[in-house]
PADOTI-193172 format. One line per 3 residues: number of its first residue (from 1); for each residue x, y, z of C-alpha. Coordinates in steps of 0.25 Angstrom, whole numbers, plus 5000, padded with zeros to 4 digits. Layout:
! residues N
NUM> X/Y/Z  ...
! end
This chain:
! residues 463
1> 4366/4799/4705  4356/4788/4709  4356/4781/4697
4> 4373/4780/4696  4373/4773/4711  4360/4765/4708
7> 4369/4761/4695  4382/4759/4702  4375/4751/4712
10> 4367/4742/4702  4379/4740/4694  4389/4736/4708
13> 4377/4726/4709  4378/4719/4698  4392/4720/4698
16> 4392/4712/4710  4383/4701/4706  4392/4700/4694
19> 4404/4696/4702  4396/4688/4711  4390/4680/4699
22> 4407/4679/4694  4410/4673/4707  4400/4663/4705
25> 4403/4659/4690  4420/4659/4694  4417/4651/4707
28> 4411/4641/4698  4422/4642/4687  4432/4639/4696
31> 4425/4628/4703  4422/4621/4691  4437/4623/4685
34> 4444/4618/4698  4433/4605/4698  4438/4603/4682
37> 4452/4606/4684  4456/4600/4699  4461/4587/4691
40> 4466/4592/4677  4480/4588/4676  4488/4599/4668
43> 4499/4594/4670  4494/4584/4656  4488/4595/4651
46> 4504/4602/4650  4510/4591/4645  4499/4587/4634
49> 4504/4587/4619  4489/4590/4616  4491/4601/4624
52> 4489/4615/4616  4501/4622/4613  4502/4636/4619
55> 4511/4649/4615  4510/4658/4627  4514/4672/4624
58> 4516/4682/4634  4518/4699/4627  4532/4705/4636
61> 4534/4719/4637  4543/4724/4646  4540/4713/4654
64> 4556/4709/4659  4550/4709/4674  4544/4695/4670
67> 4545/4692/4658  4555/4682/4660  4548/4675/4673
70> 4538/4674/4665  4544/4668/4654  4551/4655/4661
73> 4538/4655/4668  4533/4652/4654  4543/4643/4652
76> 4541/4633/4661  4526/4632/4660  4519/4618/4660
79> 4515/4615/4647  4520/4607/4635  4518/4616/4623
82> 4519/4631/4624  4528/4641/4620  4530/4656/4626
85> 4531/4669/4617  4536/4680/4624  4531/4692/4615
88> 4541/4704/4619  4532/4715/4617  4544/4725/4614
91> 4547/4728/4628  4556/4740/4632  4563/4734/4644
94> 4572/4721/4642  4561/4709/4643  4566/4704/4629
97> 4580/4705/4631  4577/4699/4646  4569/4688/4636
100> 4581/4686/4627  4590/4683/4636  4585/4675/4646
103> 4578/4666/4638  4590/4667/4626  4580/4670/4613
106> 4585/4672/4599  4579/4677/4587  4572/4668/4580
109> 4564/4666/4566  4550/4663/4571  4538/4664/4560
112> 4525/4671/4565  4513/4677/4557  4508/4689/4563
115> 4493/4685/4564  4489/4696/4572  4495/4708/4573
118> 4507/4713/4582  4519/4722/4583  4531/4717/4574
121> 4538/4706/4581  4553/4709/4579  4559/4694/4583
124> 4555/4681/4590  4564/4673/4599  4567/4658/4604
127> 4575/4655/4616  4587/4647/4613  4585/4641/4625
130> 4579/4626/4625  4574/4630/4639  4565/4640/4632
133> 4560/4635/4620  4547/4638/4620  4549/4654/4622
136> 4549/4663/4612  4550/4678/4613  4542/4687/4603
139> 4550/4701/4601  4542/4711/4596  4537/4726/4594
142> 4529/4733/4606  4516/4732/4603  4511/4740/4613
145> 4502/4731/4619  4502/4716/4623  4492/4713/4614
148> 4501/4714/4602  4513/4707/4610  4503/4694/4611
151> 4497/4696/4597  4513/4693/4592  4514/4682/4603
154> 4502/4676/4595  4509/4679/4581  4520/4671/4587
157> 4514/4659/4595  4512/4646/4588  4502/4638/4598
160> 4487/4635/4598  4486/4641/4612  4492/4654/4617
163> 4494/4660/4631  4494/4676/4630  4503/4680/4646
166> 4510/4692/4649  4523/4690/4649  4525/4693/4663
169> 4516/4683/4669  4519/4671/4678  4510/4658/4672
172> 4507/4644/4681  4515/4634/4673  4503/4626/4673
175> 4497/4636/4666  4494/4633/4650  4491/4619/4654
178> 4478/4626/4663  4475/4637/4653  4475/4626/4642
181> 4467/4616/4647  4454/4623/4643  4458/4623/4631
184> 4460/4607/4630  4447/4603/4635  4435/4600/4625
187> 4424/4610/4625  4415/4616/4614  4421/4630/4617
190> 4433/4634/4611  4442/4639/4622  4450/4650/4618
193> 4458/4656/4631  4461/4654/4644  4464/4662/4655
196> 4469/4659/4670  4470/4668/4685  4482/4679/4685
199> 4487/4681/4698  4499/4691/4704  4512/4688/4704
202> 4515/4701/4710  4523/4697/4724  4524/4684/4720
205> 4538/4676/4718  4543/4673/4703  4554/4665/4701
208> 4558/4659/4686  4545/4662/4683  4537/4656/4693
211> 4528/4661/4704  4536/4654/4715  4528/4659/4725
214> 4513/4666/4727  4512/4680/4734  4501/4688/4735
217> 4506/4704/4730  4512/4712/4739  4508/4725/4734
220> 4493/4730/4735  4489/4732/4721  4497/4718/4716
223> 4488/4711/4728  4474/4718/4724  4476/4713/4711
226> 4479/4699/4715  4464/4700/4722  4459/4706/4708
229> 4465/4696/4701  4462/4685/4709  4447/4691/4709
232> 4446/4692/4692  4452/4679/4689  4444/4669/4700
235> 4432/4676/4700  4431/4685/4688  4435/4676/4674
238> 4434/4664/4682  4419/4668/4680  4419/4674/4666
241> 4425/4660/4663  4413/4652/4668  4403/4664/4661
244> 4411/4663/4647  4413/4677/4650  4428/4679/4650
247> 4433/4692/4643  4447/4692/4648  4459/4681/4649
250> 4470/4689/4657  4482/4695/4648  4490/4687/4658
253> 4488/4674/4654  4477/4669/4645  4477/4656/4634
256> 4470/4658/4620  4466/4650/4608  4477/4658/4598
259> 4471/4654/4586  4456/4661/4591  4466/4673/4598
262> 4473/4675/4584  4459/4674/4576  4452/4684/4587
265> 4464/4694/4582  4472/4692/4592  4476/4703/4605
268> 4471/4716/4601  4483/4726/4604  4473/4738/4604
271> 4466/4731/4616  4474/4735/4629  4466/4724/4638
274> 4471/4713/4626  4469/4701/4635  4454/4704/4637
277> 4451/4709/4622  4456/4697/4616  4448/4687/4623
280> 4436/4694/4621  4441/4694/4606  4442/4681/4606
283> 4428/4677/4612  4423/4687/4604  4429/4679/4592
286> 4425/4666/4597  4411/4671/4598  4409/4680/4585
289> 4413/4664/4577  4402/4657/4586  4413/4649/4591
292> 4412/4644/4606  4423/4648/4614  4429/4648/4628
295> 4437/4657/4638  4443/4650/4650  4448/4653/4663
298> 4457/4645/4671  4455/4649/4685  4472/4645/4689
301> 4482/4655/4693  4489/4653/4680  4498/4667/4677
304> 4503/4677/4688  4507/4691/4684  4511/4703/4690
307> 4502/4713/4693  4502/4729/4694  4508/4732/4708
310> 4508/4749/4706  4496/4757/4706  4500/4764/4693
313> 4504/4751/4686  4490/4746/4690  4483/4758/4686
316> 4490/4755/4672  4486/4742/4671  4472/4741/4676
319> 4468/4755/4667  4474/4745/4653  4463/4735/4659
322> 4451/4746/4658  4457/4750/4645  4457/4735/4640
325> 4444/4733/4645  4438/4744/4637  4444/4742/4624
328> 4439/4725/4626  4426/4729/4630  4424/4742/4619
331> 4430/4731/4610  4421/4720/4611  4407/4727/4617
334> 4400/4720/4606  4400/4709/4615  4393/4715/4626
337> 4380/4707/4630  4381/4701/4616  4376/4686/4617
340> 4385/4682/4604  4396/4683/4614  4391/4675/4625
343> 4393/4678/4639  4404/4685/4635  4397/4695/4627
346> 4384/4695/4639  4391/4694/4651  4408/4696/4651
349> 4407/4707/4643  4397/4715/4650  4403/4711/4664
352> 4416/4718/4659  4411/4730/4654  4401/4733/4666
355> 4409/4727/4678  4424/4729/4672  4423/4739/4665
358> 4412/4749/4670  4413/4746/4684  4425/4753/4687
361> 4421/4764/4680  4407/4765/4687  4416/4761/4700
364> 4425/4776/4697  4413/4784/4695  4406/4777/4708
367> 4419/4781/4716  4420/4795/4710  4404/4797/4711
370> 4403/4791/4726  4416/4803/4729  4407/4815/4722
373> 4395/4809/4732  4401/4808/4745  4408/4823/4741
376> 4395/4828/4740  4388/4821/4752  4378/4814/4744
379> 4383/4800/4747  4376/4790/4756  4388/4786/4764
382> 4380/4773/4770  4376/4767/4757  4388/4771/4751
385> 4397/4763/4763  4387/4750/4760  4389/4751/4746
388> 4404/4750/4747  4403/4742/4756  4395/4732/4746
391> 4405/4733/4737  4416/4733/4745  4412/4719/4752
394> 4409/4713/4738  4424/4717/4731  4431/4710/4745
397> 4419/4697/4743  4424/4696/4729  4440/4697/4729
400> 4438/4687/4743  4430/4677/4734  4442/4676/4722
403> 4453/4676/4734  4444/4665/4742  4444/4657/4727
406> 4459/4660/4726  4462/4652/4740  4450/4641/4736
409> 4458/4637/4721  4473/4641/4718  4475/4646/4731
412> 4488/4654/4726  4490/4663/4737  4495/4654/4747
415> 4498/4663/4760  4486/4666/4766  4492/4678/4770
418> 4490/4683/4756  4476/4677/4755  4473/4687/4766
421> 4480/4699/4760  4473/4696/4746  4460/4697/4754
424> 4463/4710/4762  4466/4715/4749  4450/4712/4744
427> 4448/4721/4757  4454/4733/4751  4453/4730/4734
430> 4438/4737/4733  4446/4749/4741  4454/4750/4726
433> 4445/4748/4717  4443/4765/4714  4457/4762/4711
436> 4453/4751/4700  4441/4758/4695  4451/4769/4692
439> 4459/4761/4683  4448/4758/4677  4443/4772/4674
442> 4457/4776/4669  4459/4765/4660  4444/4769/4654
445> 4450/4783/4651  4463/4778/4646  4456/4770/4636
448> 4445/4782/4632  4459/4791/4630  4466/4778/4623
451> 4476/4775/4631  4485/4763/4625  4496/4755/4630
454> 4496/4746/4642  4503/4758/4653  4515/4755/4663
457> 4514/4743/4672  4525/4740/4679  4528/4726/4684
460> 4538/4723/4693  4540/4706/4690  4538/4695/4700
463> 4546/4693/4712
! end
């Protein structure tokens, strides 16, 4: 018994010098970005003709809550040479037909290769409006995942860079001119993806595909996870960025090399968490051919989406993750601690595995095993209390430091009204994280018992 709570505690002490050391690295990150970029006029960097071009792709299925938003959203972004393919991932509901007819597409004769494998495409369409020249709709069988729908938008697309979305995301229209300059500037890496900060659009106001006005969410569950999300990207990649230990561009936005994400294989339909898979892929690539390479971050609010506001729509969603995380880490553990993968393979790697992955398991079996001791009256209440409250104290410091550099950078929650609500809600987030850990757990044991498919989120579209 001794040696599981020695254990436990040693392994919370690490864990906590671990985020600590992240906050130091993204603190340092993001001084140095801000310095670098204060000046930078993007507004040259949109209208270049030395610009690279960009096909962003972005799967659809069953997506008529936003799918259109999101498309005249697309639309009207700031940049000179791009083109949207909306890849209809044979919805059930009415999102091609809502497609077809707002944005008038016909049929038309389109030659592709099918460089990387995908689920037949029945049919390819143009507008025939001038006004959106630059969309075309990909029509095609399900292929049970989005993995597949993206590997078809890549059979498709015809620019050097590609931005992979989900088709219900709301991006900056500044957006490809930020995610692109990394890869314009000289360096003796090769860049070969981009990411930027998520945040919730849940509560905010929409209108013609634009986020008109920024509200914190209304609703519990949305809320907690714009605190999450606000911790992960600002303080988490922001770090991993500045290490060269980035495993993961968010599914929601991210900006790749095609040529190397076409060479690497492309998305892996069998890999449930396919955003993270394939960037490890990628690196794994780059580093397997000796050939220097470089993941960046771009610290920016770029995309907003909308977030899980149900408990069993969030259960769902967060036990995919666990499932996605195993299958990328089982995948890939010949990179753990391996040197030929850089810090990578030495530290990103390993944090993932011991802090991402087993620390929520460890966490259930704490909260299960602290039960069976108080039950049985062999628990020491006062160390217990100062344990807790250890932890408790450290999980508000942490989600206050990420609001606190929120309000110091983009300051995008303007009412400080909701400043104060999304730091009452660091008061009460360690209180459900058994809840998390659960999710965890059960999406372990789905993926033991090979549960497939993504599971039922419902969403209900932007006000």
């Amino acid at each position: 018994m001794w040696f599981f709570i020695n254990f436990v505690f040693l392994f919370t002490l690490v864990l906590f010098i671990s985020y600590f050391g992240l906050g130091y690295f993204s603190v340092k990150k993001l001084r140095k970005y801000l310095r670098k970029n204060s000046y930078v006029d993007y507004n040259s960097v949109a209208t270049s003709p030395l610009s690279p071009s960009v096909s962003i792709i972005a799967p659809a299925y069953n997506e008529s809550a936003n799918v259109i938003d999101s498309v005249k959203t697309l639309m009207k972004l700031h940049y000179r040479n791009f083109e949207v393919i909306i890849v209809n991932d044979g919805s059930t509901d009415n999102t091609f037909e809502l497609l077809k007819d707002t944005f008038k597409l016909k049929k038309c004769n389109y030659f592709f290769e099918y460089k990387i494998p995908c689920e037949r495409i029945k049919g390819i369409y143009k507008s025939s409006s001038q006004e959106f020249s630059k969309l075309t709709v990909v029509d095609k069988i399900n292929g049970g995942c989005k993995a597949d729908a993206s590997n078809a938008g890549l059979n498709v697309c015809k620019n050097e860079l590609v931005l992979i979305m989900d088709a219900d995301s709301v991006i900056e229209p500044d957006s490809i001119s930020k995610l692109v300059k990394p890869f314009l500037e000289e360096k003796k890496k090769k860049v070969i993806g981009t990411g930027g900060v998520v945040r919730i659009m849940n509560s905010c106001n929409v209108e013609d595909g634009k986020i008109k006005k920024i509200n914190l969410p209304s609703k519990f569950l949305p809320r907690w996870q714009a605190l999450e999300y606000t911790r992960a990207f600002l303080l988490g990649r922001m770090a991993w960025s500045q290490l060269d230990g980035l495993l993961l561009i968010s599914g929601a936005m991210g900006l790749f090399n095609k040529e190397i994400l076409i060479n690497s294989g492309g998305y892996d339909p069998k890999a449930i968490g396919e955003d993270m898979e394939m960037v490890i892929r990628m690196r794994r690539y780059m580093a397997e051919r000796n050939e220097k390479y470089e993941v960046t971050y771009i610290p920016d609010p770029l995309c907003w989406t909308e977030v899980p506001s149900d408990y069993k729509s969030l259960e769902s969603q967060r036990a995919r993750w666990a499932r996605g995380l195993v299958y990328a880490l089982r995948k890939h553990k010949v990179m753990f601690l391996n040197k030929k993968y850089g810090m990578l393979g030495l530290l990103g790697y390993p944090f993932w595995l011991f802090f991402e992955w087993l620390a929520p398991l460890l966490a259930f079996i704490g909260f299960g095993f602290t039960i069976y001791l108080a039950i049985s009256g062999s628990i020491n209440w006062e160390f217990f209390g100062l344990l807790y409250l250890f932890i408790y104290a450290f999980a508000i410091f942490m989600s206050s430091w990420s609001v606190l550099f929120e309000e110091l950078t983009f300051h995008k929650y303007e009412r400080k009204r909701d400043v104060l609500r999304l730091l009452a809600t660091a008061f009460i987030e360690p209180l459900i994280y058994p809840m998390i850990a659960w999710f965890s757990v059960k999406g372990n044991w789905e993926y033991i018992r090979g549960v497939e498919g993504w599971g039922k989120i419902v969403k209900k579209g932007a006000n």
